[in-house]
C-alpha positions as CSV (number, residue, x, y, z in Angstrom):
1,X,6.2,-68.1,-23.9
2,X,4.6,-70.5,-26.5
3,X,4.1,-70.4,-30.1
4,X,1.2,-71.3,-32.0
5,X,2.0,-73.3,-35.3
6,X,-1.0,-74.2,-37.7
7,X,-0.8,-76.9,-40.1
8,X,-3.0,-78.6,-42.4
9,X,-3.0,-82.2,-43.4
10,X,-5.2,-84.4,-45.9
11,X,-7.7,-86.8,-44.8
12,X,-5.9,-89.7,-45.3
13,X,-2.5,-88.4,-43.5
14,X,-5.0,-87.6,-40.7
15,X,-6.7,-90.8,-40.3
16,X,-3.2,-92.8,-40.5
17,X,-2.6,-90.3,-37.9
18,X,-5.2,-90.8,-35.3
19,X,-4.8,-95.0,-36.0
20,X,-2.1,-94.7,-34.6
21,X,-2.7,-92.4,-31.7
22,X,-5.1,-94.9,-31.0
23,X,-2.5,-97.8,-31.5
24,X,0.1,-96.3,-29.2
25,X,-1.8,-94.8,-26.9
26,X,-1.5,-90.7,-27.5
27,X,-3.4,-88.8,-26.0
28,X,-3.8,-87.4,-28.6
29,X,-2.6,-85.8,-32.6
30,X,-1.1,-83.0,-30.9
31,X,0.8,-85.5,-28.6
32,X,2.3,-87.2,-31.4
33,X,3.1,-83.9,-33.5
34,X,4.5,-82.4,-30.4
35,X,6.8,-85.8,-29.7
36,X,7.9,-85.6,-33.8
37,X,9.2,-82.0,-33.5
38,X,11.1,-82.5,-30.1
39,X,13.0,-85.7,-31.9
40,X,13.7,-83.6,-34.9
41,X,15.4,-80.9,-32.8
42,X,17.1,-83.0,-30.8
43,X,18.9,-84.6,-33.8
44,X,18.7,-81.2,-36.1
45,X,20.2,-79.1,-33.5
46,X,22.3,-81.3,-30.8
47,X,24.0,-78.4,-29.4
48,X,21.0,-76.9,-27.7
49,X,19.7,-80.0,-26.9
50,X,19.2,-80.4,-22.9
51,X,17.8,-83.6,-22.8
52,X,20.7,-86.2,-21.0
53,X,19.2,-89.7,-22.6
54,X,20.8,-90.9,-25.6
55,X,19.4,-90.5,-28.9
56,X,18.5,-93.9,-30.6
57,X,20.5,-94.9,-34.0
58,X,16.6,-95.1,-36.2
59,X,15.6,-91.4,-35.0
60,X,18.9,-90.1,-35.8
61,X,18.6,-92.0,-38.8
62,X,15.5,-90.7,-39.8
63,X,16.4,-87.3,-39.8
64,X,19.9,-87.7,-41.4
65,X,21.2,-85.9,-44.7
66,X,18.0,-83.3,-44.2
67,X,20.1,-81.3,-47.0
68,X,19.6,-84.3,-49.3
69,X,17.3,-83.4,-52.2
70,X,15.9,-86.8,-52.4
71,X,15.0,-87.4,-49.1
72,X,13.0,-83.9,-48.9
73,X,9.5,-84.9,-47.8
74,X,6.5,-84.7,-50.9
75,X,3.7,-82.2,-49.4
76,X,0.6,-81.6,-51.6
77,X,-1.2,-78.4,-49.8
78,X,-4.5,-79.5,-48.8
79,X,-7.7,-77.7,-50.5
80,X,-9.3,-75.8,-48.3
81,X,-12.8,-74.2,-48.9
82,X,-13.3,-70.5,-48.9
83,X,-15.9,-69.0,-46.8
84,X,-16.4,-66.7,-49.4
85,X,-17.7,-69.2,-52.0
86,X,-19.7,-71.1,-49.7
87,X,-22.1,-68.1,-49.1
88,X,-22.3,-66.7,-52.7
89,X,-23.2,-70.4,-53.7
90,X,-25.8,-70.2,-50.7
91,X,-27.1,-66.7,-52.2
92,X,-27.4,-68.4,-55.6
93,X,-29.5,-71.7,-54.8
């Protein structure tokens, strides 16, 4: 069974995202967000880890102290337009 998990990102955090799809060769955003999440459980939660190969030093690294206040990562909850207000503007014009 798979789960469906939505997120929302700004434009900018999007396009840095796809440049470096593009740099690296994803196939695609979901690639890359799919790749992220599998390193993050792999470091967050080693005992149900199945995966043989060695974790390097920098992804462990990246991920360590998560209960660190300072470290927490800065997300600003993208706008996102309302259906709603889009038609009663169009009703209005």
């Amino acid at each position: 069974m798979a789960v469906k998990i939505f997120s929302r990102m700004d434009d900018e955090a999007y396009k840095r995202l796809s440049d470096i799809k593009n740099k690296y060769g994803f196939k695609s955003e979901y690639e890359i967000i799919q790749y992220v999440v599998g390193c993050f459980l792999r470091v967050a939660d080693p005992e149900n880890d199945t995966n043989q190969e060695s974790i390097p030093k920098e992804i462990a690294d990246m991920f360590n102290d998560l209960s660190d206040e300072e470290r927490q990562f800065d997300f600003v909850k993208p706008k996102r337009a309302r259906t709603y207000n889009k038609q009663k503007d169009a009703l209005n014009s």
